[in-house]
N, C-alpha and C positions, 0 to 999 in steps of 0.2 A: 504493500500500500504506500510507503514512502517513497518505495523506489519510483513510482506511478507520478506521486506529486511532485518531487523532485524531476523528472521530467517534464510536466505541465508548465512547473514554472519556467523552466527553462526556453519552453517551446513560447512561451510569453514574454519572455525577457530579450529572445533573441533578436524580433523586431524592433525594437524598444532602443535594443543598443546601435542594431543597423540604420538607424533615425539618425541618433545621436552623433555615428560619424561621417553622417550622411552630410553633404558629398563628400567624399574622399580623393577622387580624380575628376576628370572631364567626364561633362556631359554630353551626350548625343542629342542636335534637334534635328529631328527628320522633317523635309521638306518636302512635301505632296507633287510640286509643281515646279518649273525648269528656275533657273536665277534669271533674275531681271522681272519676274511677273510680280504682280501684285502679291499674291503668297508669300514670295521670295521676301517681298520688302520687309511685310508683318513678320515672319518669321525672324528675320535677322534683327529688325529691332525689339523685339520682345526676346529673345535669345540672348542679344547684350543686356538689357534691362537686369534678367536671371541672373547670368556671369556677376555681377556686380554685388545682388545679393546673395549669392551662394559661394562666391567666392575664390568659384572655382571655371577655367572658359567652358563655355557653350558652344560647341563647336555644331556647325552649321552642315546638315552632308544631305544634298538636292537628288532626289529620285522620282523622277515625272515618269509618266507614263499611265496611260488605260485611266486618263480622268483621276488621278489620284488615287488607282490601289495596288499601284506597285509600290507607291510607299507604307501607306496602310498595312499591307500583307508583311512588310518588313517588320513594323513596330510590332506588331501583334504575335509575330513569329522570334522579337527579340526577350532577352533574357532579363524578366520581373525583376530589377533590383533599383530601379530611379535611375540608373543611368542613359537610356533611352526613354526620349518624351518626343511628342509631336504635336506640335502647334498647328493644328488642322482645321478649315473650314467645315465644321463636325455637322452640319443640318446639311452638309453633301457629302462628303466623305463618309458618314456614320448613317445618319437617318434617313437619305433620298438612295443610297448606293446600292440597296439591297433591292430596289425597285427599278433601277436602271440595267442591270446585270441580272444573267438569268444563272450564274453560277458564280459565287465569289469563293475563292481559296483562304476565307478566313469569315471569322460570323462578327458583325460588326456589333452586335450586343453582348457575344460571351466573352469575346477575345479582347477586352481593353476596362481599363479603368478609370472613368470621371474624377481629372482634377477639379476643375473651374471654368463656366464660360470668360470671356474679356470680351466681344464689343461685337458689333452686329454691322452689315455695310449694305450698300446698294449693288445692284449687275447696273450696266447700262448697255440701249441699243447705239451703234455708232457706226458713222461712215467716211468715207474717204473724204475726206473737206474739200480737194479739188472737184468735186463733183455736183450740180447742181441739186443738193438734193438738203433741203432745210429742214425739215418737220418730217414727224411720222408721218403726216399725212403724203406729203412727196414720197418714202419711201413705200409705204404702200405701190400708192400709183406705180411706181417705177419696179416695184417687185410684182404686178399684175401685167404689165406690159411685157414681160419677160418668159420665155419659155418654163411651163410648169412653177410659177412664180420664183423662177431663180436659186440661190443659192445662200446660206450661212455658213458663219464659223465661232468655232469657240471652241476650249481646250479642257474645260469642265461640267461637272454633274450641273450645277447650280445656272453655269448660263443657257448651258442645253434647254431646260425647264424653264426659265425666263423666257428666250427668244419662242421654245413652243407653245408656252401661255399666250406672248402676243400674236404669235401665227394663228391658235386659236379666236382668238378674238379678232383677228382682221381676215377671217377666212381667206388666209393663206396655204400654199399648199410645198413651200420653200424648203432646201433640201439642205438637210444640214451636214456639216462638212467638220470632221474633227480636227484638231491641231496639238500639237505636245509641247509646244510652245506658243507664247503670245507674239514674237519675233517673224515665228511662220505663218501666222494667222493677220497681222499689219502687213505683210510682202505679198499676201494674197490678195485681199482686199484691193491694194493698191494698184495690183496689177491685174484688176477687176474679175479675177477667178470667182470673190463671191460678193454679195453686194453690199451685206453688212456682218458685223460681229460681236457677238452677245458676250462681253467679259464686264470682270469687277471692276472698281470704281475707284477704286485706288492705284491699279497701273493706267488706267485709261485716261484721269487726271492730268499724267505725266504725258502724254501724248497728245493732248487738244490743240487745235488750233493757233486757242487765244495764249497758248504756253510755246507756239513757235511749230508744236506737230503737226501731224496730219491724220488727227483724228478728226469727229464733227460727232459729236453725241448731242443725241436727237431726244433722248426720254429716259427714264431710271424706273428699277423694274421693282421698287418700295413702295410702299403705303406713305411714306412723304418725301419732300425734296430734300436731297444731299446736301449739308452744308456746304461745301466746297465747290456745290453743282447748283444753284441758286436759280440759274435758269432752263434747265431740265426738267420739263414738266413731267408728274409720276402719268405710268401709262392708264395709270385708273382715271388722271385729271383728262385724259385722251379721250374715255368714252369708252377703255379697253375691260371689263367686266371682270374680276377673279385676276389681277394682275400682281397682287400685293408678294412679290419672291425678293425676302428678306434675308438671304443666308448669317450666320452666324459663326465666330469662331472660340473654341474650345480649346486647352489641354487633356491628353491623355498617355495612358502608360499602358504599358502592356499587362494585361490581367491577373492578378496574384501581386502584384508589389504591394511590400507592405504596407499597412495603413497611415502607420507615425511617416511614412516617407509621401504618401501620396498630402496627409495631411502640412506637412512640412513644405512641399512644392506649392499648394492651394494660398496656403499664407502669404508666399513670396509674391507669387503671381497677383494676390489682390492688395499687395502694398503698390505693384507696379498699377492696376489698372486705379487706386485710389491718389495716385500722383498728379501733381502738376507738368509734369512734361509728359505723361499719358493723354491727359485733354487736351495738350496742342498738338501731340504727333499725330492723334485719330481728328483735328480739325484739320492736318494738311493731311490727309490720309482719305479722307470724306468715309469717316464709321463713327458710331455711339459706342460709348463704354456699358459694359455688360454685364457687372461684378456679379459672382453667383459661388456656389460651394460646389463640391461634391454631389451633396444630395438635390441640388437643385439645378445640374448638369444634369443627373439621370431622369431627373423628372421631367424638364424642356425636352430630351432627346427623345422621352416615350413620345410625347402630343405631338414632336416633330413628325416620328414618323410615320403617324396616324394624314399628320398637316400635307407632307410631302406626296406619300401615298395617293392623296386628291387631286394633285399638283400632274402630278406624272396621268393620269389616269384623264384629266380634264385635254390636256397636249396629246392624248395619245400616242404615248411615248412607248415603243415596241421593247422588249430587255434586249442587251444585246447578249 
């Protein structure tokens, strides 16, 4: 019988201390999406933010492909100990992906552990600025005059489901076009392969027009307008029904790490997102701060993928 409790406690003590010298070396942030994309940005600056409080580098290592589940399948497949985290747009990566894919090499509900949400952003639709095409209402037009109403692009779960929400809504019938990167998806566009392209709001910012690019963002795929997009009408102010695709971003760890360690990373994470230089990065970033726990990361990801589930199903989104 003592030997039993003496055990017990041990098996209790043992998390307890793996907290305490928690970190010990570098950490792993897995990146979903290519460097230079909006992911890429979030990730690298929330990654520095951690380094700083953990004390130990965050090192950054980028695995895009398949819309974000070659890195997914990585985290989920790596080893419970807090040393691998992923800073993930989790209302697509976690709660739309299981709806888009009709076989995933990993279960996006058993295989990972709820840190903390941090901040929520807009997709936008957008197009080649050199092209006479000002408002949704022009690109309609100009996607209706076009063989099979034309072409899209986008390199994610989340814009896929935006751009077919508005297809939806402007009874389009537009052919969507994947990309692995946001770099091959702007060289297409441009070189009019497709007519527009459904990404986040935070690399698209950095490409606009009125910033010197050659982007032209036409409308934001939110329930309201982008701080940093002021004059991007939401597609619902368009007249577009069921438009409201708010993706959100999370931490998570692969399933089984301890709890004093997952609880340990939550803390850090929401001193970063209750900072003053957190509200100006998400003001030039065009996102809302998101602060949440553990338990209220699992409880947003259940209703997400109830929410998502409608989402894909109203677009007639095929699995792939």
């Amino acid at each position: 019988m003592l030997r039993i409790l003496v055990v017990a406690v041990l098996a209790l003590a043992a998390p307890l201390a793996a907290a305490q010298e928690y970190p010990s070396r570098e950490i792993r942030s897995i990146v979903n999406f290519a460097p230079g994309s909006g992911a890429d940005i979030l990730v690298r600056w929330y990654s520095d933010q951690l380094s700083r409080l953990a004390g130990k580098p965050v090192v950054v290592e980028n695995k895009p492909g398949a819309q974000g589940t070659l890195a997914t399948d990585f985290v989920a497949k790596s080893k419970p100990d807090g040393y691998t985290i992923m800073i993930t747009p989790a209302s697509s990566t976690l709660a739309a992906v299981r709806y888009i894919f009709k076989k995933l090499p990993f279960d996006p509900q058993k295989d990972f552990a709820s840190v903390t949400t941090l901040s929520s952003l807009a997709f936008v639709l957008a197009v080649d600025a050199s092209r006479p095409i000002n408002s949704v209402a022009d690109l309609i037009k100009h996607l209706k005059s076009r063989p099979n109403d034309g072409f899209y692009g986008t390199g994610s779960n989340t814009g896929q489901i935006a751009a077919e929400v508005f297809k939806t809504g402007a009874k389009l019938k537009t052919t969507y076009v994947p990309y692995k990167t946001n770099a091959q998806a702007l060289s297409s566009l441009l070189l009019g392969e497709v007519d527009f392209i459904s990404y986040d709001a935070t690399w698209a910012v950095t490409q606009q027009e009125s910033r010197g690019g050659k982007l032209r963002i036409l409308a934001v795929s939110s329930a309201k307008r982008a701080g940093a997009l002021p004059g991007a009408p939401t597609l619902g102010e368009l007249g577009l029904s069921d438009s409201d695709v708010t993706p959100w971003w999370g931490v998570v760890v692969p399933a089984g790490t301890p709890r004093p360690i997952v609880e340990k990373l939550a803390a850090w994470f929401n001193r970063i997102v209750a900072s003053e230089e957190h509200k100006t990065f998400l003001q030039r970033a065009s996102l809302d701060p998101l602060p949440g726990s553990p338990e209220q990361m699992d409880a947003l990801l259940k209703t997400e993928r109830a929410r998502w589930a409608g989402y894909v199903k109203l677009a007639n989104i095929e699995p792939q």
